[in-house]
C-alpha positions in Angstrom: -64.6 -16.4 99.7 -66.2 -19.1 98.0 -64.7 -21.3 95.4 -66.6 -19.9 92.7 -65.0 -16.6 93.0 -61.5 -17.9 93.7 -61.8 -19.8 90.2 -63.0 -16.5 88.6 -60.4 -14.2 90.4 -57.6 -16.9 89.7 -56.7 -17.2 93.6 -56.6 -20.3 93.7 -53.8 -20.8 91.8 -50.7 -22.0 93.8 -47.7 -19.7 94.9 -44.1 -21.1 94.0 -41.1 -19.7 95.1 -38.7 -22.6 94.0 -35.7 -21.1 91.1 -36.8 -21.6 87.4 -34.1 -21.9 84.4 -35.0 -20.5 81.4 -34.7 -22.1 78.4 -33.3 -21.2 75.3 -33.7 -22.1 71.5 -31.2 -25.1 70.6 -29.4 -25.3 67.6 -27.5 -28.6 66.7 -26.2 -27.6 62.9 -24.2 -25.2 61.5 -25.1 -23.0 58.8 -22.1 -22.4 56.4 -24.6 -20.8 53.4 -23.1 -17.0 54.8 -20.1 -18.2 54.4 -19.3 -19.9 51.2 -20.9 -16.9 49.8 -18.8 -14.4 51.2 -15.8 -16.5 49.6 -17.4 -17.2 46.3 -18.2 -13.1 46.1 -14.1 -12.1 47.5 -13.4 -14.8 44.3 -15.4 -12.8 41.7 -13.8 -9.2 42.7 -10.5 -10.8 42.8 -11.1 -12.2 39.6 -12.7 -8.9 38.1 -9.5 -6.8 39.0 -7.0 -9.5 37.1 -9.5 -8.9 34.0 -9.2 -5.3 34.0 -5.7 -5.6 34.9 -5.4 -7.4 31.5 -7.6 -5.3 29.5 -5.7 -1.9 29.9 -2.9 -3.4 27.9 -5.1 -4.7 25.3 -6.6 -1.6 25.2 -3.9 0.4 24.5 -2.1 -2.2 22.1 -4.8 -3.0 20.8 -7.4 0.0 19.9 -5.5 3.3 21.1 -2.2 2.8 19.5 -3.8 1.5 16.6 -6.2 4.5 16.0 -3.0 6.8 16.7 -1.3 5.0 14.1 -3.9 5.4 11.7 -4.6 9.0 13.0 -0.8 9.4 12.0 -1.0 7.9 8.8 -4.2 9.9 7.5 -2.1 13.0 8.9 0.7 12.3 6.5 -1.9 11.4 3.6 -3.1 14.8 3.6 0.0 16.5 4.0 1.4 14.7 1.1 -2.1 15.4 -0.7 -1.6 19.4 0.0 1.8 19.4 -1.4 1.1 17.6 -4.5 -1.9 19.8 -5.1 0.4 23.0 -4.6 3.0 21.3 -6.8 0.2 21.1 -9.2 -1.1 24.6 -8.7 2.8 25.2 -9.6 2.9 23.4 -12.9 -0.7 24.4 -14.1 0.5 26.0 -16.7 3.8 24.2 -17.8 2.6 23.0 -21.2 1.4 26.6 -22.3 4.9 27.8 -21.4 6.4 25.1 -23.4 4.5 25.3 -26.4 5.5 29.4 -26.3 9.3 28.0 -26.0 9.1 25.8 -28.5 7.9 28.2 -31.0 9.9 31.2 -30.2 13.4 29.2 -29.6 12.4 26.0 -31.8 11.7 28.6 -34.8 15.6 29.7 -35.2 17.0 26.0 -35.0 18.1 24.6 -38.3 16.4 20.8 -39.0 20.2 19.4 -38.5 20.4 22.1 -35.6 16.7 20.2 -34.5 18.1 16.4 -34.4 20.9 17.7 -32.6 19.3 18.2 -29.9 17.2 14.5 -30.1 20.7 12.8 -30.8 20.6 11.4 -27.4 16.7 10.3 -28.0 18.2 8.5 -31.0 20.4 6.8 -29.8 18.0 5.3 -26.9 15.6 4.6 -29.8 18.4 2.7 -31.7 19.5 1.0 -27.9 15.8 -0.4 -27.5 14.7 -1.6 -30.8 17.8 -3.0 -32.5 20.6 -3.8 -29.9 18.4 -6.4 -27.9 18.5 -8.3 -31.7 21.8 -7.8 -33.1 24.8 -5.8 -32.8 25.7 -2.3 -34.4 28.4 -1.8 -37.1 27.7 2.1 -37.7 25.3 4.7 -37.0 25.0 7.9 -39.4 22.7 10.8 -39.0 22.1 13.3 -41.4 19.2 15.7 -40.6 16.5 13.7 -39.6 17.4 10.6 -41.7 19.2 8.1 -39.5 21.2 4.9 -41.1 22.1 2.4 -39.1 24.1 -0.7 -39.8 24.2 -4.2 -38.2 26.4 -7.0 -37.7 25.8 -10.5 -38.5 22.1 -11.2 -38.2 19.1 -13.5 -39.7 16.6 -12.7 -41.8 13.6 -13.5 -39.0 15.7 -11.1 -36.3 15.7 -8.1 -39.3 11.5 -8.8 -39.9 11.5 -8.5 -35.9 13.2 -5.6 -35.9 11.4 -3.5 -38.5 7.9 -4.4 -37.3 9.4 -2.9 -33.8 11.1 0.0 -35.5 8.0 0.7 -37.5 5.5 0.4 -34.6 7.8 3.3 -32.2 6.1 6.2 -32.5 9.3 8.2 -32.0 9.9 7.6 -36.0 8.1 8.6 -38.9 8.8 5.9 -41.4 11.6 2.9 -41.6 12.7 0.9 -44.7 15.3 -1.8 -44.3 18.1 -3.5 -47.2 19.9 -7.1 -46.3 22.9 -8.3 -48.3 24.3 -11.8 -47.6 27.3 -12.5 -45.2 30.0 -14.3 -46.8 31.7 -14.4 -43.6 29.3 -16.4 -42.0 28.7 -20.5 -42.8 25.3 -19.9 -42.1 22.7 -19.6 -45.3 20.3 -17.0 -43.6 23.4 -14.8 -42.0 22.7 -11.5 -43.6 24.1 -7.7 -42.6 20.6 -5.1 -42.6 20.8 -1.6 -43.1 18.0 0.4 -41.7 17.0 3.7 -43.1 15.3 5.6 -40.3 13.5 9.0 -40.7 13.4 10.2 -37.2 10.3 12.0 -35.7 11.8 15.4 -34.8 10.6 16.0 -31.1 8.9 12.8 -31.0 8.3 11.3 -27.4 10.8 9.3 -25.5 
């Protein structure tokens, strides 16, 4: 065979028999990237279940007990609401019936008979409008006309007093006599009698 066909046919090439190795790709480094993420992403889920660990008792402190308690609250509102409204629907007509009262029982009651039954709205009216200034020596009612008395006094604690008895709209009119105190050392120590003409039914 000539060397032209040996070249072409690749005969010519040499036969070894001797052992080869085989070589290998060589690192010299390690690469830690894998794991320093694996421990920053264990990190993150250990910190995600201490967050929701803490927000369950927020969230029940915090929102669902609170909308319970107003739930509660608006619960009671409206059952208070219900029973004032029946207690209304109850007394709807209370001031009709006591108009008819009045003028079918009021009607047989004598105008002494008539104070009677304000005595105890006189005497309250007598308690707030005189007593806080001076002190009482007698009280006399006749009818509607009440008199009443006081001890020692001044002349600027009786104009106090019948501006206030004047401007209580549970009497009608008020007039008012002072004579001097001979008693008393003092110049302005007078005694007042008030003359009172009571408002028969007036308000408290």
């Amino acid at each position: 065979m000539s060397e032209d066909k040996k070249k072409k046919t690749g005969l010519n090439k040499e036969i070894s028999f001797k052992k080869t190795t085989s070589k290998w790709p060589e690192k010299k480094s390690i690469n830690f990237i894998s794991d320093e993420q694996s421990k920053n992403n264990k990190k993150a889920i250990v910190l995600f279940c201490v967050f929701l660990l803490l927000l369950v008792p927020f969230t029940y402190f915090g929102v669902i007990k609170q909308i319970a308690k107003v739930n509660t609250a608006q619960a009671q509102y409206s059952q208070v609401q219900e029973q004032i409204a029946a207690l209304n629907a109850q007394t709807a007509d209370y001031n009709d019936v006591k108009t008819k009262y009045d003028t079918t029982v009021g009607s047989f009651l004598t105008e002494d008979e008539k104070v009677c039954t304000d005595r105890m709205k006189i005497f309250k009216m007598i308690e707030e409008d005189i007593i806080p200034s001076a002190s009482i020596q007698s009280i006399a009612i006749t009818g509607s006309q009440v008199t009443v008395q006081t001890g020692t006094t001044n002349l600027a604690a009786v104009s106090s007093m019948i501006v206030t008895l004047q401007s209580d709209k549970r009497n009608q009119y008020v007039t008012v006599t002072t004579t001097s105190d001979a008693t008393s050392s003092s110049t302005d120590a007078v005694i007042a009698t008030f003359e009172i003409t009571y408002a028969v039914g007036g308000t408290n």
